[in-house]
N, C-alpha and C positions, 0 to 999 in steps of 0.2 A: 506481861505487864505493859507493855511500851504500845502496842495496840492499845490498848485498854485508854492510855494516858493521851495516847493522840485523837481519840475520838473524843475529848474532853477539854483539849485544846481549842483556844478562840485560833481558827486560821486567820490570817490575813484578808484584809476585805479586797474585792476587790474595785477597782475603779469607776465600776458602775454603783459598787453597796456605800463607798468614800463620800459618795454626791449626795446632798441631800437634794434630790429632783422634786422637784414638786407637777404635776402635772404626765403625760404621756410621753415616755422616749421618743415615738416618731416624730413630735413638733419639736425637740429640742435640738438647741444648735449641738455640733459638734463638739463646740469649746468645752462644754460640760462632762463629755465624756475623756473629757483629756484633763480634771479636773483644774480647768481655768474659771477666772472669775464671768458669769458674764456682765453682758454690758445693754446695752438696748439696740445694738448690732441682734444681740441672740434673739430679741422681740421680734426684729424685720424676719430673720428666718422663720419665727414660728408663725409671726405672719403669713409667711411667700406660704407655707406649709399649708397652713389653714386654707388659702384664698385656692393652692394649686388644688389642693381635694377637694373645697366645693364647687369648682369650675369643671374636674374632672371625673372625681369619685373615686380615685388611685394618688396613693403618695408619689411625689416626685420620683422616685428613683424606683418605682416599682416595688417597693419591697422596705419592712424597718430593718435595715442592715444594720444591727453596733454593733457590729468588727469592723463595717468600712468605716465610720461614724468614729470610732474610737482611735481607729489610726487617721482617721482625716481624711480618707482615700474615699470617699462619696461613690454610689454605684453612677453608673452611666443614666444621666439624666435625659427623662424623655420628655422630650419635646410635646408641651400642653395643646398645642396648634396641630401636631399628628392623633390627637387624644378625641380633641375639639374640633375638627374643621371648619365649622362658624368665625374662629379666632384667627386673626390673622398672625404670622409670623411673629412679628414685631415682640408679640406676647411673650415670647419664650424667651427672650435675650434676658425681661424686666424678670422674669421669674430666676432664670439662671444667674442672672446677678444677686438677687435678694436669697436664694438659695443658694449661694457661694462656700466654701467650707470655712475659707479664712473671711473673720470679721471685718478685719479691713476692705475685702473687694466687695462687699454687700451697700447697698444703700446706707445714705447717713441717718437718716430717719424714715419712721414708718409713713411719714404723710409722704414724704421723695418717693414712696415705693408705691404710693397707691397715686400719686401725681402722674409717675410715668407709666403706670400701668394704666390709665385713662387715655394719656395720649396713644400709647399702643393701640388700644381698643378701637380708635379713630382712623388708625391705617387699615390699607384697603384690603379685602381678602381674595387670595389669588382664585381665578376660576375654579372649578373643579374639574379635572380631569373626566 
């Protein structure tokens, strides 16, 4: 009987099923999967998300990881400028900020993150080997 009973049992949700997400895992910020509220910090992210894949055509970290995502532990971020080589360097700081894990190191707003990814775009790109 106790088999019977447990496959009849609601199990516990878990932290992903907790979220009401609206939209794709891959663009959301991490805070969501750690069941925080978000804020429009998590917009810049889905932002940096959106802008690094049409610039590159691969998510930022390679990969939708939410096990890193969930623990906050983000895979190794590749650099959009080794992706792109038309882009200069500069590019990748403005992405790596706006793609940051914790809300607070991310841009204050989404215009701050497209202001300085314009002036990135304006530095110069190193020769090519």
């Amino acid at each position: 009987l106790k088999p019977l009973q447990r496959r009849h049992q609601r199990l516990p949700a878990t932290p992903i099923e907790q979220i009401n997400l609206l939209g794709s895992a891959a663009y959301a910020a991490p805070e969501y999967f750690l069941g925080e509220n978000g804020s429009s910090r998590s917009d810049i992210f889905a932002l940096g998300v959106i802008a690094y894949q049409m610039l590159s055509g691969k998510l930022h970290f390679g990969m939708n990881d939410l096990f890193r995502k969930l623990q906050k532990e983000p895979g190794r971020f590749i650099a959009l400028s080794s992706l792109v080589p038309e882009l200069p360097p500069a590019v990748d700081d403005v992405f790596e900020k706006g793609l940051a894990a914790e809300p607070g190191d991310r841009q204050k707003t989404c215009k701050e993150l497209v202001q300085e990814l314009q002036v990135a775009c304006r530095q110069p790109t190193p020769p090519r080997a």
